[in-house]
N, C-alpha and C positions, 0 to 999 in steps of 0.2 A: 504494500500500500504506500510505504514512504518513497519508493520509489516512483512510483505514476508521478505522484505530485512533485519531486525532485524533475520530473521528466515532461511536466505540464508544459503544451503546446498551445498556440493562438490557434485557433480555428480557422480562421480567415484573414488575410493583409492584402490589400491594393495601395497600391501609387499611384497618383496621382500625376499627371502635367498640366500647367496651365499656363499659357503665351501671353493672356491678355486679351487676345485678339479674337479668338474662338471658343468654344466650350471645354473646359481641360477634359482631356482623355486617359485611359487607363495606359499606363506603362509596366506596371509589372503586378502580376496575381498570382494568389498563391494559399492552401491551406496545411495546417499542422507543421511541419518539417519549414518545408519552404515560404511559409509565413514568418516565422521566426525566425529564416535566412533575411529577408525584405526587411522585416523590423529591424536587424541585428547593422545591415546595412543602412539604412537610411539615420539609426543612433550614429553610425559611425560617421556619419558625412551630417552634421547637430539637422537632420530633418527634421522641421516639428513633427507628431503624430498627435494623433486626435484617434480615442478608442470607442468606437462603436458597433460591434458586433451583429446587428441586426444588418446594419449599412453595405458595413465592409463584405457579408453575404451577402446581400442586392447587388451589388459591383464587382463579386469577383464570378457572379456568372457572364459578366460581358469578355468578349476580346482585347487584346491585345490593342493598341489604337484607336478604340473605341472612344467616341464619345459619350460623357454621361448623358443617361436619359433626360429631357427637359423637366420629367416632372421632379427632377432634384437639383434642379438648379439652385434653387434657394436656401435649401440644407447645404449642400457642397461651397453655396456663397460664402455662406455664414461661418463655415469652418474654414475657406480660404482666408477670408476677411481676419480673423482669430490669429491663423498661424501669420499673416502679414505682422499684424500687429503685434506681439510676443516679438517678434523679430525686429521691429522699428522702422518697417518699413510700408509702404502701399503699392499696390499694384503696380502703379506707375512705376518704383524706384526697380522692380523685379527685372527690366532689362529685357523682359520681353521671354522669360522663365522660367519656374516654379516648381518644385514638385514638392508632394504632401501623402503621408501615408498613413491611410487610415486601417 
């Protein structure tokens, strides 16, 4: 038993990209194992992450370059808008690139 939990995996991680310019798209998906690769990587490179588990399933059934669906524009705003800010930055200072792992 103490090992499961020594061995407790994320169920789901997507990255996010986001230009500015268009709707950000999915860049990297992934559960159990290779979520916790995507999480392990974006700590490494200070990505912010935002943990929401119901979401980050909705999004890790899409593809690769996908964009998100419109009806989540608003949630994914609100969580861009968050990790901008945490960072000291606004859309505009992002250079036209972004990415966020939820």
């Amino acid at each position: 038993m103490k090992e499961q939990n020594e061995r407790h995996s994320s169920s789901a991680a997507v990255a996010l990209k986001y230009d500015g310019e268009k709707a950000p798209t999915i860049t990297a998906t992934g559960t159990y194992e290779l979520a916790d690769e995507i999480i392990r990587i974006a700590r490494e490179h200070n990505v912010p992450l935002y943990e929401n588990a119901e979401l980050a399933g909705i999004l890790a059934r899409l593809s690769l370059n996908d964009e998100i669906p419109e009806n989540l524009y608003r949630v994914i705003a609100e969580i861009l808008a968050f990790a901008f800010h945490i960072r000291g930055r606004t859309p505009e200072d992002a250079g036209g690139d972004s990415t966020e792992t939820l």
